[in-house]
C-alpha positions in Angstrom: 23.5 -46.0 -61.4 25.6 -49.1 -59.7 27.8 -50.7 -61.4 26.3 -55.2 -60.7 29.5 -56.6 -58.2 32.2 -58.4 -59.9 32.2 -60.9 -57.0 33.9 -64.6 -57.1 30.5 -67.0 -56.9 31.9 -69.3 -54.1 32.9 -66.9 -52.1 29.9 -64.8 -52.8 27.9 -68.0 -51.6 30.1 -68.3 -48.0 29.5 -64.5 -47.7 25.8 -65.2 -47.5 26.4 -68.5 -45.8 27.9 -66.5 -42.9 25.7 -64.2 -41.3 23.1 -67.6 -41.2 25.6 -69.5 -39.3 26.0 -66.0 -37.0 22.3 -65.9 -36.9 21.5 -69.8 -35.7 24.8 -69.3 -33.3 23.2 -66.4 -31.4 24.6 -65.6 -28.0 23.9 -63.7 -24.8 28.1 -63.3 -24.7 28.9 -60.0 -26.2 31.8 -60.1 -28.5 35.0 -57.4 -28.7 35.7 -55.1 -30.8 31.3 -55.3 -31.4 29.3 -51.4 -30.8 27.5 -51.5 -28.1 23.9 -50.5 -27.9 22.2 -49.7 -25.0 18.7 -47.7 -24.3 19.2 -44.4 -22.0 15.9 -41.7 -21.8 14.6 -43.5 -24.4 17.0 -42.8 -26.8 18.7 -45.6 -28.7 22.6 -45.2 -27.3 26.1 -46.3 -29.4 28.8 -47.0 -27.0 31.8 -49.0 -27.2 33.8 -50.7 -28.5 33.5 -53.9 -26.2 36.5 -54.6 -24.3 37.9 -51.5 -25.4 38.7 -48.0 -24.2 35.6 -45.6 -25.8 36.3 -43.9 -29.2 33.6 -41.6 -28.9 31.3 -42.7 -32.1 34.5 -44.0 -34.1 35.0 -47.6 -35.0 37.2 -49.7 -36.8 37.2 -52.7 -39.1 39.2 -54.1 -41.5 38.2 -55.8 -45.1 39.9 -59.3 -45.0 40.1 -60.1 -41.5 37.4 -63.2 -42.3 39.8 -64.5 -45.0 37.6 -63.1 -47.9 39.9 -59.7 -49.5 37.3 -56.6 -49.7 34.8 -58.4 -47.0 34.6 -58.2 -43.2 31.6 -58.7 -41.4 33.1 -56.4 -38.1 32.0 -54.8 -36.7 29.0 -56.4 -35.5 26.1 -54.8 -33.2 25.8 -56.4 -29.4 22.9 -55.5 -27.0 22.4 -57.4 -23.7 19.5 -59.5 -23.5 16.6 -57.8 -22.1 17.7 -54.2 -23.9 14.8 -54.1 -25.8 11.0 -55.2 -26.1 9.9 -56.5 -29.5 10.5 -54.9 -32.6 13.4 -54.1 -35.0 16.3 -52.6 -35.1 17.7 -50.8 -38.9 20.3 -48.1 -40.0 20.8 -45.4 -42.1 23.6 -44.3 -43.9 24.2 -40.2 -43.2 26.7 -39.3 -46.2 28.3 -40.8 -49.2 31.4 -43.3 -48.6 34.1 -41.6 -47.9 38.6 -41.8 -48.3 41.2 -41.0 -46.6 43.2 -38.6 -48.8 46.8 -39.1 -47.4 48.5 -36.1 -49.4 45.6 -33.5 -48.8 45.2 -34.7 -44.8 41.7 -34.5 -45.4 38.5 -36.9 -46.2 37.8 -37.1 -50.0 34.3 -36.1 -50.8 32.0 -38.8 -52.0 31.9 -37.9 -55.3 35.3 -38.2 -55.7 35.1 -41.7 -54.6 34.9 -44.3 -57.1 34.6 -47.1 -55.0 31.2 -48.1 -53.6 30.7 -50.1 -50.2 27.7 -52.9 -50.1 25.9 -53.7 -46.8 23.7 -56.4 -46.8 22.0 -59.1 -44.4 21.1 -62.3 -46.4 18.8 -61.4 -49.4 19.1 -57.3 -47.6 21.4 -55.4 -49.5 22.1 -51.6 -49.9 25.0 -50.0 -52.0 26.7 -46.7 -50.6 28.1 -44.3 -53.2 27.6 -40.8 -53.4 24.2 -40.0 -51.2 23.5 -40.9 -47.9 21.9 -44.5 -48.0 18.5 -45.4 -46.2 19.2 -49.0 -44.6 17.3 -52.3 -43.7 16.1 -53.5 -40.2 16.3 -56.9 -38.5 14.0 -58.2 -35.7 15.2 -57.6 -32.0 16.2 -61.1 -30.8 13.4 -63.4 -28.7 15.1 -62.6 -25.7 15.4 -58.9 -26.3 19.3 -58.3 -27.6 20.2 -57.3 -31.0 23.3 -59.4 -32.2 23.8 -58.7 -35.7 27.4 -58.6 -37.7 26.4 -56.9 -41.2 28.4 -57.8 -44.5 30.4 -54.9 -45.4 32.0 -55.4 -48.8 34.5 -52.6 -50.7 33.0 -52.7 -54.4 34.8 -51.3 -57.4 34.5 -48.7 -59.8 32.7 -49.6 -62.8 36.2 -51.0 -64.1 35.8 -53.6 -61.3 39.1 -52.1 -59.6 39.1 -50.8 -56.4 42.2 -48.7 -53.9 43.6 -49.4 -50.9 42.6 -46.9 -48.3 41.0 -46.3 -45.4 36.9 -46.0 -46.3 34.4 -44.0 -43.8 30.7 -44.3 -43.1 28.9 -42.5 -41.4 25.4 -44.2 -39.5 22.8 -43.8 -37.5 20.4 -46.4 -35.7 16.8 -46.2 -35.8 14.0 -48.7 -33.9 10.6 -48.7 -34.5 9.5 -49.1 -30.7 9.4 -45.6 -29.8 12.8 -45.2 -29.2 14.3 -42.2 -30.9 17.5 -42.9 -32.9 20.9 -43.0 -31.9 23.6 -40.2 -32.6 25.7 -40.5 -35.6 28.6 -42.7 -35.4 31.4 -43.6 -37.8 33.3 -47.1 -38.8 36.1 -46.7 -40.5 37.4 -49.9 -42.8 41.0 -50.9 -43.6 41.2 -51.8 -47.3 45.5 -53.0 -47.5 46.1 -49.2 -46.0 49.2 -48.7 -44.5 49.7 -48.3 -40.7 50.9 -44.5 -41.3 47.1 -43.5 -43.7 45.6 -45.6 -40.6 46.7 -43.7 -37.8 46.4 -40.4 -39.3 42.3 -40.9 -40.4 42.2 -41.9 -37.0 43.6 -38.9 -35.4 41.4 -36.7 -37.6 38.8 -37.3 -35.5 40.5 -35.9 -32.5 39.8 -32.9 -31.7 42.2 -29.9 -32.9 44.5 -28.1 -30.1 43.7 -24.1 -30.0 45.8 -22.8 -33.1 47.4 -19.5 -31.1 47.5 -16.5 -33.3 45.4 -17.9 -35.7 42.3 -15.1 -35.6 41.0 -15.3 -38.9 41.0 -18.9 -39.0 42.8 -19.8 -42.0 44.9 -22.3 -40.8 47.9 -20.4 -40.7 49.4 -18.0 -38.6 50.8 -15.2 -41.1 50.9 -12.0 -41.7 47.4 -11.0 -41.9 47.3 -12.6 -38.2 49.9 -10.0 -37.4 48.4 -7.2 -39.1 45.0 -7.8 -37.1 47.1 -8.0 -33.8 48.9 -4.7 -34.9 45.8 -2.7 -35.4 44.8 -3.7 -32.0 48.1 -2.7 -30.4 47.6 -1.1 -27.1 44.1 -2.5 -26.5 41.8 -4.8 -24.6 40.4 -7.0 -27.2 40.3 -10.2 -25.2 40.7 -12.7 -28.0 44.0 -10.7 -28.8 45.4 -11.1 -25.7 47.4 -13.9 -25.8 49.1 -13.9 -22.4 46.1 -12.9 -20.8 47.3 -10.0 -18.9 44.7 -7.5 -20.1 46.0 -5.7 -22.8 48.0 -6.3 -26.1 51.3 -5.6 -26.2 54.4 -6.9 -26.8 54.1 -10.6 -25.1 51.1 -11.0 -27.5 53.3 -10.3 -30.4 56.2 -13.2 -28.7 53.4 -15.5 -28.6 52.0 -15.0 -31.9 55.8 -14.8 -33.7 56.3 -18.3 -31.6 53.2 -19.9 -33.2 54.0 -18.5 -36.4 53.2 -21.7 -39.6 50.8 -24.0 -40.4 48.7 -24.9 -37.2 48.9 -28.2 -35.6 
């Protein structure tokens, strides 16, 4: 069960003040650092961010950057007038919020997570914690765009207290037009992380270089790596063959000794 919000009443009141000054200040400009949306083959399409080189479904915000600690309202969603005829627009949340785990290298199941993450529109709200989430929707705009920033806010445990760390969610958009929904994308929040935990959630969306030697898939190149090349000594088992040169031999064994560890 959720734990109510131990929020501070006037700055709970400008949190909800803000998205109506957003709303009554809608613009055709699109904003940076906002996702995107677009319609291709019918299919509702996440792109972005704006003004930015594309991160492939990854985005980034960070709690505080509106000058209320635990609360952004970034990024926001941007569609060009004219994207789409009348309707709404909603999300849904795909997993359970997640953290970066800095010693493991590694995303911290949800249910190891004691922090919760509200998302909420004016009188919408949803609370993420362990399950995935089903959202809210909001009206396309008049003139066909869909400029909406949602209130993200980083709740605490039931103590009220709540880590610094990078947070994930996972989301998809949905329309009730007949488009089909968009692909999963991710926006990861800065809660006071350090540049270091940063960087490295960010790279662990990247994919992984080929791990050489590596053929039972452990992670590791070790000895049972070795012993699986050895019993293939003097064959033509193509995913043993290292250096390509149609049978495995020695250079195999060079190239496996030389990747030999933890993979990258």
């Amino acid at each position: 069960m959720a734990q109510p919000s131990t929020r501070n009443p006037v700055g709970r009141l400008a949190v909800l003040l803000l998205p109506l000054l957003l709303f009554a200040a809608e613009s055709v400009a699109q904003h940076p650092g906002d996702i995107g949306l677009r319609v291709s083959d019918d299919r509702l399409v996440v792109e972005g961010p704006i003004g930015g080189e594309a991160t492939n479904g990854v985005f980034y915000g960070v709690f505080g950057d509106t000058g209320f600690p635990g609360y952004t309202s970034n990024p926001g969603f941007d569609a060009f007038a004219g994207t789409f005829p009348p309707g709404r627009i909603g999300f849904d949340v795909l997993a359970g919020l997640q953290r970066w785990d800095a010693e493991l290298g590694s995303w911290a199941a949800p249910d190891s997570v004691l922090e919760r993450m509200s998302i909420s529109f004016i009188t919408l709200e949803v609370v993420v914690e362990d399950e995935p989430v089903e959202g809210f929707d909001l009206a396309v705009q008049p003139d066909g765009g869909w400029h909406r920033h949602l209130d993200f806010e980083i709740l605490g445990d039931a103590s009220g207290s709540r880590r610094p760390g990078v947070y994930r969610l996972d989301l998809s958009l949905y329309a009730n037009m007949g488009i089909a929904p968009s692909e999963p994308f991710t926006i990861l929040f800065n809660y006071d992380a350090s540049q270091a935990d940063v960087e490295a959630a960010i790279e662990s969306f990247d994919p992984s270089p080929p791990c050489v030697g590596d053929f039972d898939g452990n992670g590791v190149v070790d000895g049972a790596d070795f012993g699986i090349m050895l019993a293939a000594f003097g064959t033509k088992v193509v995913e043993l063959d290292l250096d390509a040169d149609g049978i495995v031999a020695g250079g195999d064994v060079g190239l496996l000794l030389a990747s030999w560890g933890g993979c990258p």
